[in-house]
PQR file of N, CA, C, O and H, with PARSE charges and radii, in Angstrom:
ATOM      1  N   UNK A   1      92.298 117.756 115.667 -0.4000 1.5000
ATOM      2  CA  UNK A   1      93.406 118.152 116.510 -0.0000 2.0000
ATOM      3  C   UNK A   1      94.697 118.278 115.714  0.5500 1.7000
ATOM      4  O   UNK A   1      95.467 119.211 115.945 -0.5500 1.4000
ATOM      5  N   UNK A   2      94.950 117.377 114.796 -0.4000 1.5000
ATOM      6  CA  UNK A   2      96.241 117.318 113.916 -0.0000 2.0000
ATOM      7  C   UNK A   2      96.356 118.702 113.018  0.5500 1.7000
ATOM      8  O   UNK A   2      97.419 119.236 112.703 -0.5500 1.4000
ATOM      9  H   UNK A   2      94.324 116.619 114.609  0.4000 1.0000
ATOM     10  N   UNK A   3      94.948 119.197 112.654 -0.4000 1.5000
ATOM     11  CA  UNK A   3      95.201 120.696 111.826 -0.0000 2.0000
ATOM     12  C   UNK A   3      95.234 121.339 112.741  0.5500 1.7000
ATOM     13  O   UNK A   3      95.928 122.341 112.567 -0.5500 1.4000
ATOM     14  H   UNK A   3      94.084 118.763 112.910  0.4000 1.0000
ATOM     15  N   UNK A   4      94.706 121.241 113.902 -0.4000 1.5000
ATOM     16  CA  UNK A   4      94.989 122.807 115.177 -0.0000 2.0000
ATOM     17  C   UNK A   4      96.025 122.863 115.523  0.5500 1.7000
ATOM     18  O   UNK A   4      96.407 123.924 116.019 -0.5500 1.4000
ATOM     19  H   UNK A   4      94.142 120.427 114.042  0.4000 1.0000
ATOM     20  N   UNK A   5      97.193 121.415 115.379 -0.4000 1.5000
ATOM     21  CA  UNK A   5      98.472 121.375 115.792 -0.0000 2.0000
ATOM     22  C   UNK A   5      99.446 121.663 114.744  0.5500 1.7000
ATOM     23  O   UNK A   5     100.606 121.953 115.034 -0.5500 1.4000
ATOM     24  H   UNK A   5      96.883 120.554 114.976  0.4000 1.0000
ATOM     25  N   UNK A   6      98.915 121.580 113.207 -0.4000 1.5000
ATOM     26  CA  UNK A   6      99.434 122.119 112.146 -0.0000 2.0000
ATOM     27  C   UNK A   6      99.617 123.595 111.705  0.5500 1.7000
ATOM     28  O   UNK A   6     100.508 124.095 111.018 -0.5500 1.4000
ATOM     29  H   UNK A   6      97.972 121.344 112.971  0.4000 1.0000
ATOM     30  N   UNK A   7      98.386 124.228 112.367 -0.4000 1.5000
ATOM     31  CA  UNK A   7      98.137 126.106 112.527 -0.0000 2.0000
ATOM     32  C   UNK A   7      98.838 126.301 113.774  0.5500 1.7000
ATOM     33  O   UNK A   7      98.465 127.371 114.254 -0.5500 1.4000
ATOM     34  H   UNK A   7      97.663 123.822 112.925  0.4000 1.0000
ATOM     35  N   UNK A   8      99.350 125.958 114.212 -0.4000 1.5000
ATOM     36  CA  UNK A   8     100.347 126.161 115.917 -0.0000 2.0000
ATOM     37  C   UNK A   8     101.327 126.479 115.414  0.5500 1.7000
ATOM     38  O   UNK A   8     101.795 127.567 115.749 -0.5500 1.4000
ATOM     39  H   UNK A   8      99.653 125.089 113.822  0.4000 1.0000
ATOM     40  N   UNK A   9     102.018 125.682 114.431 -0.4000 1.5000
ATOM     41  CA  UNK A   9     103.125 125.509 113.812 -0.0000 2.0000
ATOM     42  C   UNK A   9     103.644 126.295 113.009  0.5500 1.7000
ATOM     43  O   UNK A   9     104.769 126.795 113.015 -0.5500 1.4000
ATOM     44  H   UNK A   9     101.638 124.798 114.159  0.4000 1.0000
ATOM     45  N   UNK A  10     102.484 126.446 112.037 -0.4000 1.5000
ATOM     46  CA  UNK A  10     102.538 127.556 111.381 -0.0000 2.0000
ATOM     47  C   UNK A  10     102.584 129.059 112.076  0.5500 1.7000
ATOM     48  O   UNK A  10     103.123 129.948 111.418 -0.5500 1.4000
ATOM     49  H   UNK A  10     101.570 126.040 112.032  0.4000 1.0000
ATOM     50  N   UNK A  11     102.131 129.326 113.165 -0.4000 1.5000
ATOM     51  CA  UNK A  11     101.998 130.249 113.637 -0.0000 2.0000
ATOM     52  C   UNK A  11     103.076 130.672 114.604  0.5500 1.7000
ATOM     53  O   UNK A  11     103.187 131.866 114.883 -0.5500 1.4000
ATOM     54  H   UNK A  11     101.694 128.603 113.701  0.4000 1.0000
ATOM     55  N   UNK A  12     103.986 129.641 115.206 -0.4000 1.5000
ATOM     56  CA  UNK A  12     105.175 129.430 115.687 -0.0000 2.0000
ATOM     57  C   UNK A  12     106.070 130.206 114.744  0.5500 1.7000
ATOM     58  O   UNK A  12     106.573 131.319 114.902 -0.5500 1.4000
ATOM     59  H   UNK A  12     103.896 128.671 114.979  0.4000 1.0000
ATOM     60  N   UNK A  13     106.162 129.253 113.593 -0.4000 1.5000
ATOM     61  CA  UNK A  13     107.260 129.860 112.652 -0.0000 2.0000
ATOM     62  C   UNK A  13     107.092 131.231 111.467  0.5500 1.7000
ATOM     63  O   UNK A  13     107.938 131.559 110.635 -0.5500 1.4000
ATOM     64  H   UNK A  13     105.753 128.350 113.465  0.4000 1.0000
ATOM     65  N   UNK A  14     106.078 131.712 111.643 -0.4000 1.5000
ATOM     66  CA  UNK A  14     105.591 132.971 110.938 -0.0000 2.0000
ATOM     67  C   UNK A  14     106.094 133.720 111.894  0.5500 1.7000
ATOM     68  O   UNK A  14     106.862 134.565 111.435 -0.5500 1.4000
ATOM     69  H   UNK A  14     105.391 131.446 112.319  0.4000 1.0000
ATOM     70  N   UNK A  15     105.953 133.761 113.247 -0.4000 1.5000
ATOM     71  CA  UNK A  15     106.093 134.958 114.338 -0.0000 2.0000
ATOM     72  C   UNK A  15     107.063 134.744 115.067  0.5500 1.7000
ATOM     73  O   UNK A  15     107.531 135.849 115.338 -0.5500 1.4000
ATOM     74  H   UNK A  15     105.329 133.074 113.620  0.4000 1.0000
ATOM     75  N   UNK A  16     107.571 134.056 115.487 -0.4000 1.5000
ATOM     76  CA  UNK A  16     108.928 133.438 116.116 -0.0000 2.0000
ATOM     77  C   UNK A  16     109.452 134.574 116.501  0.5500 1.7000
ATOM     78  O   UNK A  16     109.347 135.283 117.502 -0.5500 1.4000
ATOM     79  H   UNK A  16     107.190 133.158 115.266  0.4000 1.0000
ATOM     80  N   UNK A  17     110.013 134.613 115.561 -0.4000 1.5000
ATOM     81  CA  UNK A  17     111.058 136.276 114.920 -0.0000 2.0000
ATOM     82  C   UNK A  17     110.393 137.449 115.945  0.5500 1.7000
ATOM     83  O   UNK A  17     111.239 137.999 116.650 -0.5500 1.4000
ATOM     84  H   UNK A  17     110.098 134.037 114.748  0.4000 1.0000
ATOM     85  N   UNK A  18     109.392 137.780 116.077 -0.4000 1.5000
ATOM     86  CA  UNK A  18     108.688 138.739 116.784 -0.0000 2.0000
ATOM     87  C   UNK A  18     108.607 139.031 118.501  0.5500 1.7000
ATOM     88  O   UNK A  18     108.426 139.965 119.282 -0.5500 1.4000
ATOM     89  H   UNK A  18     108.705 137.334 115.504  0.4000 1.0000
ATOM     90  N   UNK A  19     108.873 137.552 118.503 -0.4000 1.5000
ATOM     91  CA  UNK A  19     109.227 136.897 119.986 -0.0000 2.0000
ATOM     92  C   UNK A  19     110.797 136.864 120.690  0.5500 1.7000
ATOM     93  O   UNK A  19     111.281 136.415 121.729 -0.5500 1.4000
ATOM     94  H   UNK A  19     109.019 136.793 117.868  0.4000 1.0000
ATOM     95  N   UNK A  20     111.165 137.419 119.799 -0.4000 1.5000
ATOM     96  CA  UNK A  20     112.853 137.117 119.889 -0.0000 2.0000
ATOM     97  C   UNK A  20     113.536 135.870 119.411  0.5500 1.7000
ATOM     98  O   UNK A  20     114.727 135.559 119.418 -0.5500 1.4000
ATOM     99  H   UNK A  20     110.772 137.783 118.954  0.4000 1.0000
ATOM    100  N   UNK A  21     112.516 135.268 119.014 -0.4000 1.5000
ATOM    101  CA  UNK A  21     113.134 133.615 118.947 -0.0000 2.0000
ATOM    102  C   UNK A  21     113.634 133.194 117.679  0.5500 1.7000
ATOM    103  O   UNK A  21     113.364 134.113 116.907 -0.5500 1.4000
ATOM    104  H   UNK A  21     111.548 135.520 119.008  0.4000 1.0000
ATOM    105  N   UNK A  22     114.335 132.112 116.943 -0.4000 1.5000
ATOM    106  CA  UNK A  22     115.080 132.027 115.587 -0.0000 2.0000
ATOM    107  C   UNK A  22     114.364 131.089 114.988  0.5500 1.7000
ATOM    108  O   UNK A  22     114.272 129.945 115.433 -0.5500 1.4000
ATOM    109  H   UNK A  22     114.555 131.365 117.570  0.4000 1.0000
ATOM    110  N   UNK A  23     113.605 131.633 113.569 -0.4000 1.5000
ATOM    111  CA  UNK A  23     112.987 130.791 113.079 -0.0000 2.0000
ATOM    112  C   UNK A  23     113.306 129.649 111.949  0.5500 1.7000
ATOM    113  O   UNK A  23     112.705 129.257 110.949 -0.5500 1.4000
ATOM    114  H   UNK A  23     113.679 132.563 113.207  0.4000 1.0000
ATOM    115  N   UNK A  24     114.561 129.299 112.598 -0.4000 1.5000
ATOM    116  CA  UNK A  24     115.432 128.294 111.542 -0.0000 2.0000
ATOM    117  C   UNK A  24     116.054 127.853 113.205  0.5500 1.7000
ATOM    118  O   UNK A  24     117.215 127.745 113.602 -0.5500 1.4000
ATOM    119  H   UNK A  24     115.049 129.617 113.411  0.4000 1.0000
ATOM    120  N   UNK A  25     115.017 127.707 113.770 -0.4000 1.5000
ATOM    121  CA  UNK A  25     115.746 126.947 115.392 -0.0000 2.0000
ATOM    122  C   UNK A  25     114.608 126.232 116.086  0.5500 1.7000
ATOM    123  O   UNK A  25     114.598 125.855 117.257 -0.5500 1.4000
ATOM    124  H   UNK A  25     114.074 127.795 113.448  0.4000 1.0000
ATOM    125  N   UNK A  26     113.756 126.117 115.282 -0.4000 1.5000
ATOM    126  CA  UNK A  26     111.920 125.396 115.738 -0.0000 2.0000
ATOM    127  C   UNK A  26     112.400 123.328 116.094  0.5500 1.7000
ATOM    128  O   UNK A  26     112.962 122.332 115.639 -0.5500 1.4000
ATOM    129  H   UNK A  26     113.765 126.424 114.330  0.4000 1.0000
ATOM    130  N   UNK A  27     111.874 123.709 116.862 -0.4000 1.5000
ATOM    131  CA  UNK A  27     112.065 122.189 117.631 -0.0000 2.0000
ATOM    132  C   UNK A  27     110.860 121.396 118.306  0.5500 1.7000
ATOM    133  O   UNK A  27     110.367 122.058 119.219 -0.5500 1.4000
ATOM    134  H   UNK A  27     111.417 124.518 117.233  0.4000 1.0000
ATOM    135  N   UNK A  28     110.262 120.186 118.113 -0.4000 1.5000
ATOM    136  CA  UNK A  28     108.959 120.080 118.372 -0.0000 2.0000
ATOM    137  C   UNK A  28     108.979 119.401 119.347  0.5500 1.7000
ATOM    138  O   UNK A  28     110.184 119.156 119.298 -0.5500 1.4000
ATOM    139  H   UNK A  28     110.663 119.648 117.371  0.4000 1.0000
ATOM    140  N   UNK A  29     108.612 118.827 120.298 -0.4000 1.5000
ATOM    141  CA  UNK A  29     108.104 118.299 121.849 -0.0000 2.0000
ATOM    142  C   UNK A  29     106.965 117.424 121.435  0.5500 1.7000
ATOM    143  O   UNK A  29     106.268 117.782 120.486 -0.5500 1.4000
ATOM    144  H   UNK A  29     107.633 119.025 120.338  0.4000 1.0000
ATOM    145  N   UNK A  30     106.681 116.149 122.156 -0.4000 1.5000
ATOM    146  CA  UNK A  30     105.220 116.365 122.734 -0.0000 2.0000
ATOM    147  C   UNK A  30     105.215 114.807 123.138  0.5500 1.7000
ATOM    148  O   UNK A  30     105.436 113.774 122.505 -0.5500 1.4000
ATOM    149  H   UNK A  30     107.247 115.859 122.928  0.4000 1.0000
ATOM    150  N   UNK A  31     104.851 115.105 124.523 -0.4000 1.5000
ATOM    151  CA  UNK A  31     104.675 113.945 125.533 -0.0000 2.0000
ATOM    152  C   UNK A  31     103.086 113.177 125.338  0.5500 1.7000
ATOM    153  O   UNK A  31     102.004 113.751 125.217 -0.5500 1.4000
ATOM    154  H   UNK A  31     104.671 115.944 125.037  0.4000 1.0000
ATOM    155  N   UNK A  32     103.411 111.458 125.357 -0.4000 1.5000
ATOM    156  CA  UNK A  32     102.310 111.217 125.147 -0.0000 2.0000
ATOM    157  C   UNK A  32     100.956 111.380 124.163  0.5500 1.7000
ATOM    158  O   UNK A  32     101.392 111.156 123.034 -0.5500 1.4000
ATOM    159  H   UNK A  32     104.291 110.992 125.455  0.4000 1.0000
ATOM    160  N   UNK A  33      99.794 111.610 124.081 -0.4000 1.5000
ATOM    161  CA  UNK A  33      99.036 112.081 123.382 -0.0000 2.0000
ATOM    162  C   UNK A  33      99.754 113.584 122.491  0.5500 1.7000
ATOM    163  O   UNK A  33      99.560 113.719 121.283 -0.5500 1.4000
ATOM    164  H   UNK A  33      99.440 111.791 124.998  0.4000 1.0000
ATOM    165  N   UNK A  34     100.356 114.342 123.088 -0.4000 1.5000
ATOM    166  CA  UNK A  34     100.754 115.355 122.484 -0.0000 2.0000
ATOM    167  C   UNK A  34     101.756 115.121 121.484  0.5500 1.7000
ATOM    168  O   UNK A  34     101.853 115.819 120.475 -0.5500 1.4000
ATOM    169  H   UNK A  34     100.514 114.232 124.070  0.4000 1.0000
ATOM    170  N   UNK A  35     102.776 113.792 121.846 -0.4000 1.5000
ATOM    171  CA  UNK A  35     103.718 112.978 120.879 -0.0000 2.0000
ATOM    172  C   UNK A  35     102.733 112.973 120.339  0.5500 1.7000
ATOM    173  O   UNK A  35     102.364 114.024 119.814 -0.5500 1.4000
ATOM    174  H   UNK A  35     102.697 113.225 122.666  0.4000 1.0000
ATOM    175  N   UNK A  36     101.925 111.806 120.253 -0.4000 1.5000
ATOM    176  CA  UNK A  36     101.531 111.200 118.838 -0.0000 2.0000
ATOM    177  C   UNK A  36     100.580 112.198 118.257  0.5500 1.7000
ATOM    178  O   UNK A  36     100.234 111.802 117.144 -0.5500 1.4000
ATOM    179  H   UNK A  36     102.225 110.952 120.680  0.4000 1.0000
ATOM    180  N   UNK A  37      99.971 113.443 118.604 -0.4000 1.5000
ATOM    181  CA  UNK A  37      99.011 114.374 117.544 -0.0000 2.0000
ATOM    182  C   UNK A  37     100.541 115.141 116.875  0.5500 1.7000
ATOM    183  O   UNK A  37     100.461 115.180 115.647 -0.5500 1.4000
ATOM    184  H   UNK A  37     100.252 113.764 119.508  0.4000 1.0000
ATOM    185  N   UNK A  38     101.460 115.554 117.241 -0.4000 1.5000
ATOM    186  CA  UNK A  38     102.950 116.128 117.084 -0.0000 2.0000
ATOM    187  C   UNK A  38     103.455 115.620 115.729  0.5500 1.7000
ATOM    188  O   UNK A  38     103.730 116.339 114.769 -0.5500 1.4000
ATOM    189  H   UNK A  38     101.526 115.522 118.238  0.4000 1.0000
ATOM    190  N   UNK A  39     103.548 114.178 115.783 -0.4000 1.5000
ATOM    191  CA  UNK A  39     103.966 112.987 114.604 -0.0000 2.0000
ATOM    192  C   UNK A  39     103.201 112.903 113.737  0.5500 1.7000
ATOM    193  O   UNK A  39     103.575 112.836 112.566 -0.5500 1.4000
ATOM    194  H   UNK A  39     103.325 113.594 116.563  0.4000 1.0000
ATOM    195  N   UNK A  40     101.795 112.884 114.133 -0.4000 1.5000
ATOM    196  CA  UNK A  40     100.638 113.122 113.137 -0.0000 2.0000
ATOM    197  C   UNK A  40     100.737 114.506 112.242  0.5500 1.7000
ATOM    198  O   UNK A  40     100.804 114.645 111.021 -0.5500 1.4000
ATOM    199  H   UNK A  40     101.492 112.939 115.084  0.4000 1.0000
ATOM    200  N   UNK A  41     100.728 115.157 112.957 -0.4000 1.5000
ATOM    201  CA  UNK A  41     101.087 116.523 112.093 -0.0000 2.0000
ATOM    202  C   UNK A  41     102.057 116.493 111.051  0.5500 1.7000
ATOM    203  O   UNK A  41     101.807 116.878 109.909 -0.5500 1.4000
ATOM    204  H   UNK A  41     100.673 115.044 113.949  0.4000 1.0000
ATOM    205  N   UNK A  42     103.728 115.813 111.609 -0.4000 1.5000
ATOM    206  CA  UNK A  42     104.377 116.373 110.456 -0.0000 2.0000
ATOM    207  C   UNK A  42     104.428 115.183 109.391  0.5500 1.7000
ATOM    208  O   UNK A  42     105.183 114.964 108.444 -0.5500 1.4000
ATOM    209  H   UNK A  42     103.931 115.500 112.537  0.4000 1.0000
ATOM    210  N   UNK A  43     103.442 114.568 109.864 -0.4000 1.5000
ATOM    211  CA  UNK A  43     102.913 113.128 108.168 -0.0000 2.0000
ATOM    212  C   UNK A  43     102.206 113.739 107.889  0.5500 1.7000
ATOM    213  O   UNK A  43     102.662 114.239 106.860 -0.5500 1.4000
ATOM    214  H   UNK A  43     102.829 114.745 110.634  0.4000 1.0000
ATOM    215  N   UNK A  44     100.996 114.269 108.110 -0.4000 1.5000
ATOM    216  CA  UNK A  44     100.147 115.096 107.650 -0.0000 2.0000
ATOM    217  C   UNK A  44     100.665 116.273 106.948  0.5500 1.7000
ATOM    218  O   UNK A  44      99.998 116.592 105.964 -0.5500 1.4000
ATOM    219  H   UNK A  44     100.626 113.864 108.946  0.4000 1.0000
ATOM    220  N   UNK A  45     101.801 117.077 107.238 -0.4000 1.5000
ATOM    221  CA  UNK A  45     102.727 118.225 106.146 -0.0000 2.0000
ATOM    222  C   UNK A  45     103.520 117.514 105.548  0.5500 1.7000
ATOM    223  O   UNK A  45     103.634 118.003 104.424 -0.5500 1.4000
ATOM    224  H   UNK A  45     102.343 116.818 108.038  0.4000 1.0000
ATOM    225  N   UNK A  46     104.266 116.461 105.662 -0.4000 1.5000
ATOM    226  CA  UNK A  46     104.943 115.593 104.522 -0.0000 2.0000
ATOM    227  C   UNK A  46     104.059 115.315 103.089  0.5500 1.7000
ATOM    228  O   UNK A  46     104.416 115.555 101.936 -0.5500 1.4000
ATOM    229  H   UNK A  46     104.173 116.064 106.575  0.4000 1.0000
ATOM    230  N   UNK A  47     102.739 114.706 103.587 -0.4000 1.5000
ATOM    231  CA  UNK A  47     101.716 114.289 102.634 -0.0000 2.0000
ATOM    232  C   UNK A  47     101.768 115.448 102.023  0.5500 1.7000
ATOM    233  O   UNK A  47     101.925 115.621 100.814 -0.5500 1.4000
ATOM    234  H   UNK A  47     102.449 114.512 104.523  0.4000 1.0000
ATOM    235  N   UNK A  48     101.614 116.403 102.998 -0.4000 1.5000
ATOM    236  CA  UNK A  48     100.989 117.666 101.572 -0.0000 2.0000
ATOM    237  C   UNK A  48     101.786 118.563 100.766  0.5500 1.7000
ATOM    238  O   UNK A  48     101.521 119.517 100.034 -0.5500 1.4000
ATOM    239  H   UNK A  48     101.487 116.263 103.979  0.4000 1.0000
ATOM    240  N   UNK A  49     103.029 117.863 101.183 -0.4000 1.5000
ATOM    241  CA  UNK A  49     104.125 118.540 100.559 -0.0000 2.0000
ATOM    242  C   UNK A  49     104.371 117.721  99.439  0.5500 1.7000
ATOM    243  O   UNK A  49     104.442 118.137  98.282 -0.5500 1.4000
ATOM    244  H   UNK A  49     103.245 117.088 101.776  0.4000 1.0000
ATOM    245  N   UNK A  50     104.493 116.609  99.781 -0.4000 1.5000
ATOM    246  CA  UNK A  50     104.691 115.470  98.126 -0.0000 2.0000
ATOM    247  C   UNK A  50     103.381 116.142  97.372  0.5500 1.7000
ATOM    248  O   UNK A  50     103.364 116.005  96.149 -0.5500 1.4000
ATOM    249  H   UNK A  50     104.436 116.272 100.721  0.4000 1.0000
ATOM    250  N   UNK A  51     102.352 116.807  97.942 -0.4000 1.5000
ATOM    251  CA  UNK A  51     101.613 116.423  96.760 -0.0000 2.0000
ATOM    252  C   UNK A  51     102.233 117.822  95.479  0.5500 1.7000
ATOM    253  O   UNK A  51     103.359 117.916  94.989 -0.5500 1.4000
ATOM    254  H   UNK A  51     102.365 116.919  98.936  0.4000 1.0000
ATOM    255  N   UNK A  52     101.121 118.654  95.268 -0.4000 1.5000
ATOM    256  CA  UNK A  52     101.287 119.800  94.698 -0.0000 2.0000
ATOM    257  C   UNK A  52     102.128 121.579  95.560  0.5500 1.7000
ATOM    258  O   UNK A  52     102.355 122.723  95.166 -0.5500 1.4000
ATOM    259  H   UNK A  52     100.207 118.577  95.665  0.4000 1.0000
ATOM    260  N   UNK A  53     102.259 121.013  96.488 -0.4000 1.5000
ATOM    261  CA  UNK A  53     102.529 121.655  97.760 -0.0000 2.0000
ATOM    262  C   UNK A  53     101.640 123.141  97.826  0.5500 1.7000
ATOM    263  O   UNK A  53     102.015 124.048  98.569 -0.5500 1.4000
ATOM    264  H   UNK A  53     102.075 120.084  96.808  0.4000 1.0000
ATOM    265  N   UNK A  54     100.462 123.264  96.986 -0.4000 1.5000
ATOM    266  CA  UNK A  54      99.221 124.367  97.125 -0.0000 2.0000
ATOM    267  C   UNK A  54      99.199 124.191  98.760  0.5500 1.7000
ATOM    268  O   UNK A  54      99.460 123.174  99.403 -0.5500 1.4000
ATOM    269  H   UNK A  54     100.158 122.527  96.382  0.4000 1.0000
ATOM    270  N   UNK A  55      98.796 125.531  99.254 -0.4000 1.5000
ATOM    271  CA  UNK A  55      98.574 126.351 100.455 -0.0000 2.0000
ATOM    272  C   UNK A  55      99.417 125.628 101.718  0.5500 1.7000
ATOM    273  O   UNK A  55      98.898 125.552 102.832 -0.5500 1.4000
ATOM    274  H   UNK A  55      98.583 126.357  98.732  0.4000 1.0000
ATOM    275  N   UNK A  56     100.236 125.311 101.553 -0.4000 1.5000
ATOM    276  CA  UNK A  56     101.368 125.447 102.820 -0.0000 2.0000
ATOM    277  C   UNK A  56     102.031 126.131 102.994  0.5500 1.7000
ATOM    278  O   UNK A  56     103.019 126.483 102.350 -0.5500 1.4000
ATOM    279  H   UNK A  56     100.658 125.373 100.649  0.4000 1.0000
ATOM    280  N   UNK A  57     101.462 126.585 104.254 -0.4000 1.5000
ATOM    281  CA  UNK A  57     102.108 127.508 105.180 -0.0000 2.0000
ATOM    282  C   UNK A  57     103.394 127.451 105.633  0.5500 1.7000
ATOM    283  O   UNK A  57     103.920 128.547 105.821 -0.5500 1.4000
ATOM    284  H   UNK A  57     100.659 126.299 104.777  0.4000 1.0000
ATOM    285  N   UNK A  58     104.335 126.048 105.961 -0.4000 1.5000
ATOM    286  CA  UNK A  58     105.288 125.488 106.691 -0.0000 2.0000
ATOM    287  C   UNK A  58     105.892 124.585 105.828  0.5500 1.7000
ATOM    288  O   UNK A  58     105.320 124.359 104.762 -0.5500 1.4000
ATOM    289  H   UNK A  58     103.907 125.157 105.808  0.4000 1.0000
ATOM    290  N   UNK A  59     107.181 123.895 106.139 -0.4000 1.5000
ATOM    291  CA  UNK A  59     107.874 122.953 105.924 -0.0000 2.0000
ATOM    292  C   UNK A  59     108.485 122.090 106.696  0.5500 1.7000
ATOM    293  O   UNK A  59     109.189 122.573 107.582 -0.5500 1.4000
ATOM    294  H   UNK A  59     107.646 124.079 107.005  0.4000 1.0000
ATOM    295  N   UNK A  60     108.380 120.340 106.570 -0.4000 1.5000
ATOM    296  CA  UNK A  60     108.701 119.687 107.755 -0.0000 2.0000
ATOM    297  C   UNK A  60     110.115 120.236 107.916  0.5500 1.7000
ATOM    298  O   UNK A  60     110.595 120.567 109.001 -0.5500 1.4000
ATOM    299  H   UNK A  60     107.808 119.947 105.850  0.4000 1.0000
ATOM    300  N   UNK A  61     110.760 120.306 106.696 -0.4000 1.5000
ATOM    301  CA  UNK A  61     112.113 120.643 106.718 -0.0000 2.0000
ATOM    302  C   UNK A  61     112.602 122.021 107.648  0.5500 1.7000
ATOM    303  O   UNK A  61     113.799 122.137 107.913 -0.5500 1.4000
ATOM    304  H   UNK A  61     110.370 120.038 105.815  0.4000 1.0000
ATOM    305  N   UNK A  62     111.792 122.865 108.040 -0.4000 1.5000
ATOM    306  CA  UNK A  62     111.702 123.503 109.224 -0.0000 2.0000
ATOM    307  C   UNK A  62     112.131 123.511 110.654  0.5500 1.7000
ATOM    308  O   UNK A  62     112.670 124.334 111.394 -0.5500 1.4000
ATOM    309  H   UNK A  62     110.820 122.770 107.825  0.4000 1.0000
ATOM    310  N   UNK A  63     111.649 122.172 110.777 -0.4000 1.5000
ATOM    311  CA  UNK A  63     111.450 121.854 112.696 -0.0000 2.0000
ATOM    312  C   UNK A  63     112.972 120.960 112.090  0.5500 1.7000
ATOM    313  O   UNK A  63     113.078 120.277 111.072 -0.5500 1.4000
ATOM    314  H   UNK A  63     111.211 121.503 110.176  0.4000 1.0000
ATOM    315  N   UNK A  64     114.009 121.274 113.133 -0.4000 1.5000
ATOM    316  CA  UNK A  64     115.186 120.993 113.075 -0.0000 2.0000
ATOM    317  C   UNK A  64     115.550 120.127 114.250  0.5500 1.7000
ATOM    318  O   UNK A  64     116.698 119.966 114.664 -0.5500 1.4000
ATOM    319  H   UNK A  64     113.923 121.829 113.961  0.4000 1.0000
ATOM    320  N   UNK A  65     114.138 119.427 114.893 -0.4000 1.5000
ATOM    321  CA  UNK A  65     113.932 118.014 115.846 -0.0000 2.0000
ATOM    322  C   UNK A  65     112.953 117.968 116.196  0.5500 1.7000
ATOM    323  O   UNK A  65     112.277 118.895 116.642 -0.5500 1.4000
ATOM    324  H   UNK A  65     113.206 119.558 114.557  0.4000 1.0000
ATOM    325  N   UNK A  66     112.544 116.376 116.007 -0.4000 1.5000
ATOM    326  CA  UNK A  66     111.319 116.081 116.898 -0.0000 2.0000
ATOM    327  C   UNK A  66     111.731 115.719 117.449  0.5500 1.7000
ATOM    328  O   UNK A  66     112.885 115.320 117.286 -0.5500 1.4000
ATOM    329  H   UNK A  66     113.094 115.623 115.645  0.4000 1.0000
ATOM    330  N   UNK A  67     110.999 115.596 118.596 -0.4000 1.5000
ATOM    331  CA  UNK A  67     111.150 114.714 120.246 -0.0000 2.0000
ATOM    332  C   UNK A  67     110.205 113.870 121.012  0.5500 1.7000
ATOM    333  O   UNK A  67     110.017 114.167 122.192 -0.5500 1.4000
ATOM    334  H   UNK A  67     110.062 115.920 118.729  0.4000 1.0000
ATOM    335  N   UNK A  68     109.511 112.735 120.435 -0.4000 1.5000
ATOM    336  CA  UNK A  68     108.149 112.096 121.179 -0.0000 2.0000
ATOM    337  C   UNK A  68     108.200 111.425 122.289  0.5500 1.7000
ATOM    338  O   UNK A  68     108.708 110.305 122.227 -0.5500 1.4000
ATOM    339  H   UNK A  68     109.664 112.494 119.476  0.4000 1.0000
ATOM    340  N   UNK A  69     107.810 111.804 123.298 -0.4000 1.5000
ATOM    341  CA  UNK A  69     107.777 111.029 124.565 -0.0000 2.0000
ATOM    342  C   UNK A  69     106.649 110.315 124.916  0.5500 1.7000
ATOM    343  O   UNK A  69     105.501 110.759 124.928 -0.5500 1.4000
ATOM    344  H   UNK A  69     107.397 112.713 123.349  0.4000 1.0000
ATOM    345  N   UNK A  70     107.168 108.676 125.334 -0.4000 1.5000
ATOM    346  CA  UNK A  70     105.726 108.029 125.435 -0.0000 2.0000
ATOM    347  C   UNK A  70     104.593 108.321 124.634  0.5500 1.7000
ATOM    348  O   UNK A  70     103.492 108.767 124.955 -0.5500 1.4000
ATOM    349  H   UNK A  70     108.100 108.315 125.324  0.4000 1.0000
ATOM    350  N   UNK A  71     105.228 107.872 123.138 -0.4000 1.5000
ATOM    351  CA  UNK A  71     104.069 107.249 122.051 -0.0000 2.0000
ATOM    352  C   UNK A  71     103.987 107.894 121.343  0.5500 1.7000
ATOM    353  O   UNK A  71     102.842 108.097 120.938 -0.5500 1.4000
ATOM    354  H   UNK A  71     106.123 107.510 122.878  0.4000 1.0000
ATOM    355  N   UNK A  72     105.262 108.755 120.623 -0.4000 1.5000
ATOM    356  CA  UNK A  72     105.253 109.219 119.463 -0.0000 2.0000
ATOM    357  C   UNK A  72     106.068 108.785 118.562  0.5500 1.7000
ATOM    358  O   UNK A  72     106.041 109.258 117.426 -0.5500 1.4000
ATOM    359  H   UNK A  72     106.192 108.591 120.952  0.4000 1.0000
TER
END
């Protein structure tokens, strides 16, 4: 679930722009279970950014807020 919520993201901020929307204006949500797979995700792109940063798509430095509700 944490990579299907990581390709969301990515796919958010690749197309945004296409949608009318500003892709230096990405803001993340997620209530509950959706908090905590949400939080999981952007440790999961932190990790892979410290490493060699090979095949990332995104940057946490991107999403310009998280927001976890109940348990994120």
């Amino acid at each position: 679930m944490v990579n299907d919520t990581c390709q969301g993201i990515s796919f958010v901020i690749n197309n945004i722009a296409s949608y009318g929307g500003d892709p230096n204006r990405i803001y993340l949500m997620g209530q509950s279970a959706g908090a905590h797979i949400s939080s999981c995700a952007l440790l999961e792109q932190a990790t892979m950014e410290s490493g060699n940063g090979d095949g990332v798509s995104w940057s946490v430095s991107q999403i310009k807020a998280y927001f976890g509700l109940s348990g994120g």
